[in-house]
C-alpha positions in Angstrom: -109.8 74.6 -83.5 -112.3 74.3 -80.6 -110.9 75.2 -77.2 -110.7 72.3 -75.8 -108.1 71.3 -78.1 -106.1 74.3 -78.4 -105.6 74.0 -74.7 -104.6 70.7 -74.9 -101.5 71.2 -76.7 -100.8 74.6 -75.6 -100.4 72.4 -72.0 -98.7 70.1 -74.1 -96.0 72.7 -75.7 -96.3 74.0 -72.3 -97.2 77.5 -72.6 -100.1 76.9 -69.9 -99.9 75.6 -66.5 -101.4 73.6 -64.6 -102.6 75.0 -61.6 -101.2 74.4 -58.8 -102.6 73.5 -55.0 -102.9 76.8 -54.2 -104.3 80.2 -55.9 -103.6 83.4 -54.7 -103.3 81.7 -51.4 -106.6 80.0 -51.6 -106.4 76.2 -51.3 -109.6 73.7 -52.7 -110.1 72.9 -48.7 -110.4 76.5 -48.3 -113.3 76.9 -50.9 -115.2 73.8 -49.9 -114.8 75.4 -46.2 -116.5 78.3 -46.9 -119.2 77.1 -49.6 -120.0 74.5 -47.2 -121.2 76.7 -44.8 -122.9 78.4 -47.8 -125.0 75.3 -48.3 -123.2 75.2 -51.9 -120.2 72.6 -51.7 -120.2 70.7 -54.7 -117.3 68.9 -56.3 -118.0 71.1 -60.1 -118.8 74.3 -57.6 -115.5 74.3 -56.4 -113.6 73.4 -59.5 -115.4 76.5 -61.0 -114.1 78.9 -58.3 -110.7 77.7 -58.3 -110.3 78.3 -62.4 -111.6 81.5 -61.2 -108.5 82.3 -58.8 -106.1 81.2 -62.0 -103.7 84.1 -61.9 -101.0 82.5 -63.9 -102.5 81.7 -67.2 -103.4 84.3 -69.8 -107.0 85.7 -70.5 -108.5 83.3 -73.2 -110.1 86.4 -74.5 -107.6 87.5 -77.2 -107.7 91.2 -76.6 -107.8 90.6 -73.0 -105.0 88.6 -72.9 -103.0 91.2 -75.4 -103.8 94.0 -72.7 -101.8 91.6 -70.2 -105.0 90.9 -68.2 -105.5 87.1 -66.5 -108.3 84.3 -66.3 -108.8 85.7 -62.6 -109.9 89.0 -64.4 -113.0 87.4 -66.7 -113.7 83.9 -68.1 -116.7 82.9 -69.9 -118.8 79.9 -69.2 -117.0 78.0 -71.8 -113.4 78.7 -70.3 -114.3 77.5 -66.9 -115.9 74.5 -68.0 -112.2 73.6 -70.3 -110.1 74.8 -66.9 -111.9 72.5 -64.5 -111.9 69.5 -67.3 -108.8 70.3 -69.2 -106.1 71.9 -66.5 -107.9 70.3 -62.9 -109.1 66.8 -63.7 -106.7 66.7 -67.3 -109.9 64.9 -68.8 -113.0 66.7 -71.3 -114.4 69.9 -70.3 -117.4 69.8 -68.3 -121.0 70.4 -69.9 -121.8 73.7 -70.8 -125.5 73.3 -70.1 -124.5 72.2 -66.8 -124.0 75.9 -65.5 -126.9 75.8 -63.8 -125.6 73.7 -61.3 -122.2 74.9 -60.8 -122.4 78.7 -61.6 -125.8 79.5 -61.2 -126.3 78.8 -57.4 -122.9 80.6 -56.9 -124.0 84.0 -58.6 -127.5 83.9 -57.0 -125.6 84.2 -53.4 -123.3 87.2 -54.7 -120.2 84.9 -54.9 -119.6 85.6 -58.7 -120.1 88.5 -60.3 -121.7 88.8 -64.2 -119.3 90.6 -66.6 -119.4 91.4 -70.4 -116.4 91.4 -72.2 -116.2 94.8 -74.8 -113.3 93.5 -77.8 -113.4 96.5 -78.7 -111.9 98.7 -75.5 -110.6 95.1 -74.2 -112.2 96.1 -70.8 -115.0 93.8 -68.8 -118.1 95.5 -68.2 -120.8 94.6 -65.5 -124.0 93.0 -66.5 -125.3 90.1 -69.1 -126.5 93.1 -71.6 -126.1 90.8 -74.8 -128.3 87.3 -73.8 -126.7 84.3 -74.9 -123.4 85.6 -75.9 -119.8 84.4 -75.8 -118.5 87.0 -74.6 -120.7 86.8 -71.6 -118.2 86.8 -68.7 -118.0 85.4 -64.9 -115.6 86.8 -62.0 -115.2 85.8 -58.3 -116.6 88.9 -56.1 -114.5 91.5 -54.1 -116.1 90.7 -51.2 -116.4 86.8 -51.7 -112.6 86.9 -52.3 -111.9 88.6 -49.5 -113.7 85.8 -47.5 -111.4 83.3 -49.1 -108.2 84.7 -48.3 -108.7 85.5 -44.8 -107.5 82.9 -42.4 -110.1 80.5 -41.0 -110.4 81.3 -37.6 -109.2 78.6 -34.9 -111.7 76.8 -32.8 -111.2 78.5 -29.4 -112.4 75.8 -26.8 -115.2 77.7 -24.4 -113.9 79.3 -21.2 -113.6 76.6 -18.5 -116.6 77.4 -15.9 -115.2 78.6 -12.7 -116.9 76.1 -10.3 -117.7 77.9 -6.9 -115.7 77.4 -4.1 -117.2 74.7 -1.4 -118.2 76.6 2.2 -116.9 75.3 5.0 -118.6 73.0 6.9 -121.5 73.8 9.0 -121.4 72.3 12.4 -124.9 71.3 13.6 -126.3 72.6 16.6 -126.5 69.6 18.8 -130.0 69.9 20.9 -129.9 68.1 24.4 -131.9 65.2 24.6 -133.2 63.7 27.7 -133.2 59.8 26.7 -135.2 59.1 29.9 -138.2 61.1 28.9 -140.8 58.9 26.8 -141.0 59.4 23.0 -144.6 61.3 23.1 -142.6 64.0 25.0 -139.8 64.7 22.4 -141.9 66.8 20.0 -141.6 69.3 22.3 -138.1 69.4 22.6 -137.6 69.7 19.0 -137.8 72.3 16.4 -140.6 72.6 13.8 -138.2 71.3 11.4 -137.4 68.5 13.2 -140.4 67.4 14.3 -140.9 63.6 13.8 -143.6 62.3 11.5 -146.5 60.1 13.5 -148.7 57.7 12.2 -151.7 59.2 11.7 -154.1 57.7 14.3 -157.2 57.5 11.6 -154.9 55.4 9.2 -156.2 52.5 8.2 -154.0 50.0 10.4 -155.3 51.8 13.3 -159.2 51.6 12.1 -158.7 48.1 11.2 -156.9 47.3 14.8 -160.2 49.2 15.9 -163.0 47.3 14.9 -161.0 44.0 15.4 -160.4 45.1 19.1 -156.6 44.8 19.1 -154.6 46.5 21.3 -151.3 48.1 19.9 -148.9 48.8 22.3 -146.8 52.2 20.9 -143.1 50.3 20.9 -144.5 48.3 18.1 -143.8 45.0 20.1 -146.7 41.7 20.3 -150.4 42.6 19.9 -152.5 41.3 22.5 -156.2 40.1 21.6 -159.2 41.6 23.4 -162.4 39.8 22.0 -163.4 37.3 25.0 -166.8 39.1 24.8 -166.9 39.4 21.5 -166.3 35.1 21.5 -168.3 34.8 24.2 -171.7 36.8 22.8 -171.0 34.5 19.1 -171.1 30.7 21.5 -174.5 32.2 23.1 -175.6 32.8 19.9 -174.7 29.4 18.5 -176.1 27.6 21.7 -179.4 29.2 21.4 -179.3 28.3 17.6 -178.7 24.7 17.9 -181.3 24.6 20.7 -184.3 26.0 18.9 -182.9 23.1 16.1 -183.3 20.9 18.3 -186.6 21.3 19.2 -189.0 18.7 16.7 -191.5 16.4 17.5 -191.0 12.5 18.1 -193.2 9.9 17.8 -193.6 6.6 18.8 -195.5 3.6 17.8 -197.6 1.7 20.0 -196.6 -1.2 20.0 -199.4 -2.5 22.8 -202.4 -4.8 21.5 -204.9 -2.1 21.8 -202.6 -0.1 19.2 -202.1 -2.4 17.1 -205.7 -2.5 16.2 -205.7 0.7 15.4 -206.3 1.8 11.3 -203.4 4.7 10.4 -203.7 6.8 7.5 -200.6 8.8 6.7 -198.4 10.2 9.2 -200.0 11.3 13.1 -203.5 11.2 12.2 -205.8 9.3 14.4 -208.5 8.2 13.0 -210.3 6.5 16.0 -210.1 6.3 19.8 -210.6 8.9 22.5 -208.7 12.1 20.2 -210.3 10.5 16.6 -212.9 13.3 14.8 
């Protein structure tokens, strides 16, 4: 009878047990807590390290389980697969090539440990000396199980931060001010610190006020114009301008009889009379 099936109705006539919530104090939550934070948290991963905790049931090696010994103590790949598919999910035992996903990455961190079950002392000994044989053995680690049973430690919220107390107000040193004096005197009466910041006199407002002739007064109130010479130098200009302009030659016809017998070719050349040749 294959072990799957012997399982089944030894459940059935109820000489094995489902296993309960917890094992040996170690919930599933519990495993997935810590293999999470292993980077190893699969569903079959912590199946496999729960049938591992079964310290109810019998050994399902027959001279194990004479000698009174547990599946806790030793179970082969075969046994874990029927425990996680048989007694956890009550459905077919998981695959057995499938170890490599569920058991492998579990021994490679030191979680499990590899056994080798002697029939003929009935004792588990370390190693895989015999490759590929039944009676090749898995068991959770002293240390690993430790881990599991000790009590997740409680978030403990960070220590408030102790804000520093506020200092008591500062009273400002009031300097005296003498209102009446004007403003270009009050750098003077002030600290370095408190020195008030000037328009530059280079800045560009000022340069352009400066070739435009413009007189700012320093209360920043109306502007007034000086370019009267400035206007009056451009209307000379423009006088003498139109006057040179104006300055062509006119002619006139002669209108008189002695003119009119005169012979014109083109325009103020005389050919005959007193200027002719």
């Amino acid at each position: 009878m294959k072990l799957e099936d012997k399982l089944r109705s030894e459940v059935a006539a109820k000489k094995l047990q489902r296993p309960p919530t917890t094992l040996q104090g170690v919930t599933k939550e519990r495993i997935a807590e810590v293999l999470q934070a292993l980077d190893r948290a699969s569903r079959d991963q912590i199946d496999a390290v729960f049938a591992l905790l079964d310290d109810i049931n019998p050994s399902w090696f027959y001279e194990a389980a004479e000698k009174g010994l547990k599946v806790c103590h030793g179970a082969s790949t075969a046994h874990i697969a029927c425990h996680v598919g048989v007694l956890q999910r009550n459905g077919g035992k998981l695959d057995r090539e499938g170890r490599d996903y569920w058991l492998k990455p579990l021994w490679e961190i030191g979680a499990l440990e590899k056994l080798y079950f002697d029939s003929g002392t009935a004792e588990f000994l370390p190693g895989h000396p015999v490759p590929k044989s039944p009676n090749s053995a898995y068991r959770i680690a002293p240390a690993f199980l430790q881990i599991l049973k000790s009590a997740p430690k409680a978030a403990t919220p960070p220590p408030k931060r102790r804000l520093p107390r506020p200092k008591p107000h500062q009273k400002r040193q009031k300097l005296p001010v003498d209102t009446s004096a004007p403003f270009c005197h009050y750098p003077a009466m002030l600290d370095e610190t408190r020195k008030p910041i000037l328009p530059h006199p280079r800045n560009a407002e000022y340069l352009w006020a400066r070739e435009k002739q413009i007189l700012i007064s320093l209360d920043g109130r109306s502007v007034k114009k000086r370019l009267a010479g400035s206007q009056l130098a451009a209307a000379a200009i423009l006088l003498l301008t139109t006057v040179a302009c104006a300055q062509v030659a006119l002619v006139t016809m002669d209108t008189s009889p002695a003119g009119q017998r005169q012979v014109i070719d083109g325009f103020g050349t005389w050919l005959s009379g007193s200027e002719a040749g």
